[in-house]
Every structure is written in structure tokens, then in C-alpha cells.
C-alpha positions in Angstrom: 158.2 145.2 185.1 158.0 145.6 181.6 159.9 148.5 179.3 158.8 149.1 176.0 160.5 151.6 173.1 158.7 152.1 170.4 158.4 154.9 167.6 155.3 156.0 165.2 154.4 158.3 162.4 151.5 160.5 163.0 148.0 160.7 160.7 148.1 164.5 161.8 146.6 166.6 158.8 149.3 168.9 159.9 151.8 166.2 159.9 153.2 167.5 163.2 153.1 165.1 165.8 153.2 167.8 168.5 149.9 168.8 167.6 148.7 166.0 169.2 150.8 166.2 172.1 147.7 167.6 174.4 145.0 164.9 173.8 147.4 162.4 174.6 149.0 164.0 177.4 145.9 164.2 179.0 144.3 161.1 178.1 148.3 159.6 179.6 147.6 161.3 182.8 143.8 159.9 183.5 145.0 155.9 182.2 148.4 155.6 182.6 148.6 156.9 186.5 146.2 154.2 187.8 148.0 151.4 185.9 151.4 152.4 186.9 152.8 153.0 183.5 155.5 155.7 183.5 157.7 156.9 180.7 158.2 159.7 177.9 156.8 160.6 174.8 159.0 162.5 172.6 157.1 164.4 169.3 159.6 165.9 166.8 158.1 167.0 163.2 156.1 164.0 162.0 157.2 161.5 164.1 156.6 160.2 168.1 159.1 158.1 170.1 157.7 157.0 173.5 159.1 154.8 176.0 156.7 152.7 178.7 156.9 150.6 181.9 155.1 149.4 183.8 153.5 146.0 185.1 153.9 143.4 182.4 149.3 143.4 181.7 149.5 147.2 181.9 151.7 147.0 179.2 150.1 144.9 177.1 146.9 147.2 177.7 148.5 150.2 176.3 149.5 148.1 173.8 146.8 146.8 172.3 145.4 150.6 172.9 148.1 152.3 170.9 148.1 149.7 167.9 144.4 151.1 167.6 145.0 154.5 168.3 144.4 156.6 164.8 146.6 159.4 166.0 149.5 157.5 164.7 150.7 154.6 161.9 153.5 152.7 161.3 153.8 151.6 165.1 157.3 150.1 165.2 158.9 148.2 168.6 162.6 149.1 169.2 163.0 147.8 172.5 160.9 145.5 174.5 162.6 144.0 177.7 162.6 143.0 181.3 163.7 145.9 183.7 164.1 145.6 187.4 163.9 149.3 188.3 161.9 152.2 186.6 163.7 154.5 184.5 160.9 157.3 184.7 159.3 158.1 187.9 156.9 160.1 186.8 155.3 160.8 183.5 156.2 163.2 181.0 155.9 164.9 177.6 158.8 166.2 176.0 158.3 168.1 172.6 160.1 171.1 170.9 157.9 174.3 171.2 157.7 176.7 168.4 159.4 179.7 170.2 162.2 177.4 172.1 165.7 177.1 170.6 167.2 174.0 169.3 170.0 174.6 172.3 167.6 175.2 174.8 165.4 172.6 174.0 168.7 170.3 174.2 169.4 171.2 177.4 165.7 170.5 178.8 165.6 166.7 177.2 169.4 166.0 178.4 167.6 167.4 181.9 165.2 164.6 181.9 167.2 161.8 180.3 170.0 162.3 183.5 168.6 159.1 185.2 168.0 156.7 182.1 170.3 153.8 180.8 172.9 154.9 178.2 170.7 152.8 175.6 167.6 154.6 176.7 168.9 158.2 176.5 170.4 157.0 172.5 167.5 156.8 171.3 166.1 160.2 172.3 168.9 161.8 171.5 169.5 161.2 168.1 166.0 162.6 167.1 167.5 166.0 168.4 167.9 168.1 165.6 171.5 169.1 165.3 
């Protein structure tokens, strides 16, 4: 199985990254279930950070997908590795809504991140504004 970090800057005219958070939630849900590709997408201000896995051409799919996709730029890999076991079991979409604190929104990502690697959880949590 394949794992993939990688981060991106949105084209948003808004330059929020969240506001694209539901077309590609749902456009996530119809592709990625039926090629086994789990993970999390994190949207903070202008920027995305999304980790993947999945089977090794699944992978490659979304790929090729997201390096066309013009809802983002700058697509830059952090991590691409080799994993045994999934770190995600399902899919998710993590973002700060406009109404939630800072605190609680903390406590909701560490939440999810509970079953991830050290390395995985580091780079989620240092896009959490302080």
C-alpha cells in the first residue's frame, strides 16, 4: 500500500481553501471509496494538506488527477512511502469552520489524528493556528 503527503495552494478567488472543501469532499466520496484510497484533507486559509493510501495504481490515479486539478497549484510531495497498515480507515475532511474556536477545533483534529504515526500527526498539527 502506498501513503502519500502532500500540500497545495488553492486558485480560490476567495483564496480560502475551505471553500472548496465540498466539491471535493464529494467528488472524494464517489472516486476514492471504490479505489480504496483513504486519508484526510486538511484546508486552513489558502492552503490544503492531504494525506492518501491506498493500492499503489490507485495512487498514482489520484495523482495524475490532482496534478490536473485547477482547484489548487503548487502541488508539493512531503511524504511518499511504503506502509503496511492504513493509517485512516475511513475518509475524512477536516477544516476549521467559521463559528468554531481555535480550541475546539484543536480538540476535533487531535480526535482524528489519535491513530496516526507520530510523523503523520506532525504535519497536521503544525498548520494548527496557535
Amino acid at each position: 500500500m502506498r501513503q502519500i503527503i502532500y500540500t497545495s495552494v488553492t486558485t480560490n478567488p476567495t483564496g480560502r481553501a475551505e471553500d472548496d472543501a465540498v466539491g471535493i469532499t464529494r467528488q472524494a466520496l464517489l472516486r476514492n471509496g471504490l479505489d480504496g484510497i483513504t486519508g484526510l484533507l486538511y484546508a486552513q486559509d489558502g492552503d490544503f494538506l492531504q494525506a492518501i493510501e491506498g493500492p499503489d495504481d490507485s495512487i498514482a490515479d489520484l495523482l495524475a488527477s490532482l496534478a490536473n486539478d485547477p482547484r489548487h497549484r503548487d502541488l508539493r510531495i512531503l511524504i511518499d512511502r511504503e506502509t503496511e497498515e492504513r493509517e485512516f480507515g475511513d475518509w475524512m475532511m477536516v477544516f476549521r469552520e467559521r463559528r468554531e474556536t481555535v480550541d475546539a477545533f484543536d480538540r476535533r483534529l487531535r480526535a482524528l489524528l489519535l491513530g496516526v504515526s507520530r510523523e503523520m500527526a506532525g504535519y497536521f498539527r503544525a498548520l494548527v493556528p496557535a
